[in-house]
N, C-alpha and C positions, 0 to 999 in steps of 0.2 A: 370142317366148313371150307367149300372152297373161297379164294381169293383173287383180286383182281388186281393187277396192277398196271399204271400207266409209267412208262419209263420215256424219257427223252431223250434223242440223238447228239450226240458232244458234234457228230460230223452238220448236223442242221443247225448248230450252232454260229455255225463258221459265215459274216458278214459276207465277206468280199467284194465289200464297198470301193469307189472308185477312190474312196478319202484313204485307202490305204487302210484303217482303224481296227484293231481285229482285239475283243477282249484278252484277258487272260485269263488262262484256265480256272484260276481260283474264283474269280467272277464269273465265270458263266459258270461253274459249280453252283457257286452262292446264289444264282438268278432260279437256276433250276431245282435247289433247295429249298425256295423259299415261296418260288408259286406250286409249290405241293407233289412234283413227280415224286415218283417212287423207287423212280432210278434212271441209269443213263447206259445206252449205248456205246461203246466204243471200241478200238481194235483191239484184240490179244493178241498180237504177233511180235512184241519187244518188249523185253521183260524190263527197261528201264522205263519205257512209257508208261509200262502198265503201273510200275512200282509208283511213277509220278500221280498217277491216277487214284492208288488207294491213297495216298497219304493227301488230297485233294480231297477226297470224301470222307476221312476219316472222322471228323467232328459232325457226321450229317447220319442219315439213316438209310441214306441212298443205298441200293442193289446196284448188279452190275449186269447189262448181258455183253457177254466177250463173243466179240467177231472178226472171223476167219476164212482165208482166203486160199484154200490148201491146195495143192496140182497132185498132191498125189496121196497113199494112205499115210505117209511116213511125216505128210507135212502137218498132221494133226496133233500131234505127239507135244510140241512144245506150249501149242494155246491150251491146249488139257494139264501142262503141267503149269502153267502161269496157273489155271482157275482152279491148283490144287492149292499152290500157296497163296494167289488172292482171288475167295470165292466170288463164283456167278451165280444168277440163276437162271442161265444157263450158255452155251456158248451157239451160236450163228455161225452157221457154216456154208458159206459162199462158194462153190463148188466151181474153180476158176481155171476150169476144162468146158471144151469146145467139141464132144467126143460126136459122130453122127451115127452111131450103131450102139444103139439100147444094151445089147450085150458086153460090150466093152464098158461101158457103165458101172455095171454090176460089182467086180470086184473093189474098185471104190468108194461104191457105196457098201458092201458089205463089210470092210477094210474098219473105214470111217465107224458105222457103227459100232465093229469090235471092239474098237478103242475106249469108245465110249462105254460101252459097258463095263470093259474092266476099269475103267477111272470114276465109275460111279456117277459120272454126271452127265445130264441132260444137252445132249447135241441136235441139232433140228438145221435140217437144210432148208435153206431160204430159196423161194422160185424169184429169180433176177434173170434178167437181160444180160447178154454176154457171157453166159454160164450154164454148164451142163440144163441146166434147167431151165432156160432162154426161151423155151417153143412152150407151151401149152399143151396141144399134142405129146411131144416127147415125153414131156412128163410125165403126163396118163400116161404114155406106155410105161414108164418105168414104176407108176404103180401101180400097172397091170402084174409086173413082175416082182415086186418089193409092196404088196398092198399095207404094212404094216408099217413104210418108212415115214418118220416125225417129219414134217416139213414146218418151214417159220412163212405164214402166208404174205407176200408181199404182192398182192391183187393187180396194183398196176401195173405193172412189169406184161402182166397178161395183157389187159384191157386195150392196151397202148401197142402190145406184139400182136394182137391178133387184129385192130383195129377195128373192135366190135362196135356195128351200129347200132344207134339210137332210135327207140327203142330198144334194149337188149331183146332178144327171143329167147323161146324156152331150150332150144339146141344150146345156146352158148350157158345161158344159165346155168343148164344141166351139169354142162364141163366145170364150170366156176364151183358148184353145188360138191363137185367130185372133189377138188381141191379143197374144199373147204374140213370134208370130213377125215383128213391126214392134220389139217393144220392142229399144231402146238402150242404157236404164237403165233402175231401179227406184226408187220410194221403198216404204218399207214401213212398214208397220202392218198390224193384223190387225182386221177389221171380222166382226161376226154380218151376218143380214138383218137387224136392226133398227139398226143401230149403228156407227158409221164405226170406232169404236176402242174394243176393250174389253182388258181387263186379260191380258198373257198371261202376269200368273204367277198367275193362279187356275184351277187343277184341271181347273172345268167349261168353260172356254174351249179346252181342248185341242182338241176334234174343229176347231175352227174356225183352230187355228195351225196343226195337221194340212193341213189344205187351203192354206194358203198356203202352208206350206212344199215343198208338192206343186205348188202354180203355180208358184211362185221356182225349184225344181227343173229344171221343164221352159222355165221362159222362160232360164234360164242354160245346157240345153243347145240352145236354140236358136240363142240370142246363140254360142256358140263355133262353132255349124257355120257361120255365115256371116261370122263378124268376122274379120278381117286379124290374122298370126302375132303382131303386135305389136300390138293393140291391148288398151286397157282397158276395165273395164265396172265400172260404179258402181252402188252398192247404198246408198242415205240411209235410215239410221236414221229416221222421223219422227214419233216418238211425242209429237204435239202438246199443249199445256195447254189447258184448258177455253177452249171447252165441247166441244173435242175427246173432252179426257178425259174420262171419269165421274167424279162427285163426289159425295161424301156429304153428308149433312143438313147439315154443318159447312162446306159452301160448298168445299173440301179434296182433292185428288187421293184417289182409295181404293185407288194402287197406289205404289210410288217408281218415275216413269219413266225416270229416267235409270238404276236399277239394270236395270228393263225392258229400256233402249237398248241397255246390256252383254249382256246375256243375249242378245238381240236379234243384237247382234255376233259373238255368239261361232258362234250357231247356224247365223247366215247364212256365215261364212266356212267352218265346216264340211262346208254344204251345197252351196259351190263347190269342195272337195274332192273330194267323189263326182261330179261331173260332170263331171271330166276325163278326157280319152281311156284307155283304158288301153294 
């Protein structure tokens, strides 16, 4: 049967309030434990960090996805070996090259993959901003030529790079449509054209949670027509802090993101209810 889970970001956890006040780890575990995620996001790239992290969830039932930030194929090698001694499911792979020839591409992502396969585990490139995957376009082209590569879909990254108007059309769509049938996982947020991340409990943001909720819709019944009877699919909460977020005059979030991140949760798990088979 498959499964669904919602995970939350440790990095969307992060206040950065003007009071200075920043939880600690074991608290925002226990916060994120206890309104129902299923797991948490955070970086694989130091193996004491990480080791800090399993023994932070160890009393919990939380997963983990490990995220990475590799420049070349060689820098993969150590988050594969953290998620050998404390499992993921799966690792995020931020692809944190700037390369502008599609074919210079290739060997790191073909690199990357290998690794993963011989380590057994599930690696998924994330499309982000400032990163091989930054353009839209590019991308498609690189699954012009990699039509099989697992991507982790992070939509606004797009939305916001290509600064599509409102109304979407069926051109951009189409492109969106394209990414969606590579994606693995998701992380989410809800981005305008001008804006990676705006508030989705104010009113006039609606038409814009509308459309994501309509990509997430269709990228999760993708994901079920081609995913294996038992497999899972991961949905990260990532409602980051400034300068993610917007802020008012007072330097100050102008939403509670973490009420956000709930809400966020509740919505998404309902909306992999309707996209099960009937």
């Amino acid at each position: 049967m498959q499964t669904f889970s919602v995970f939350q970001s440790l990095w969307a956890m992060e206040r950065r309030h003007t009071d200075g006040f920043e939880p600690s780890l074991a608290a925002n575990i226990g916060m994120i434990a206890k309104a129902g995620f299923d797991g948490i996001s955070t970086h694989y790239t130091n193996r004491n960090d990480v080791a800090a992290i399993d023994a932070a969830i160890r009393d919990t039932a939380l997963k983990i996805e490990g995220v990475c930030f590799p420049r070349t194929v060689e820098d993969l090698i150590l988050p594969l070996e953290l998620a050998t001694e404390f499992p993921v499911s799966h690792i995020n792979l931020q692809p944190d090259v700037r390369l502008r020839r599609v074919e210079d591409c290739l060997p790191l992502l073909d690199g990357w993959m290998r690794l993963a396969k011989d380590a057994g585990i599930p690696v998924f490139v994330e499309t982000h901003r400032d990163r091989m995957t930054a353009d839209l376009f590019f991308t498609l082209d690189l699954l012009d030529q990699r039509p099989e590569l697992p991507l982790l879909a992070d939509l606004s990254h797009f939305l916001v790079g290509r600064e599509f108007a409102f109304p979407v059309d069926d051109e951009n769509h189409a492109l969106i449509h394209r990414i969606l049938r590579n994606a693995h996982a998701f992380h989410g947020r809800v981005a305008s054209r001008e804006q990676v991340q705006i508030e989705l409990s104010f009113p006039h943001h609606r038409p814009w949670l509308d459309l994501f909720l309509t990509w997430w819709e269709e990228g999760f019944q993708s994901w079920r027509s081609r995913a294996g009877d038992d497999a899972e699919l991961v949905f990260t909460c990532e409602l980051g802090p400034k300068p993610y977020a917007i802020t008012g005059r007072d330097g100050n979030d102008t939403s509670d993101r973490w009420s956000e991140a709930l809400q966020l949760m509740d919505m998404i798990r309902a909306l992999w209810v309707t996209t099960a088979p009937n």
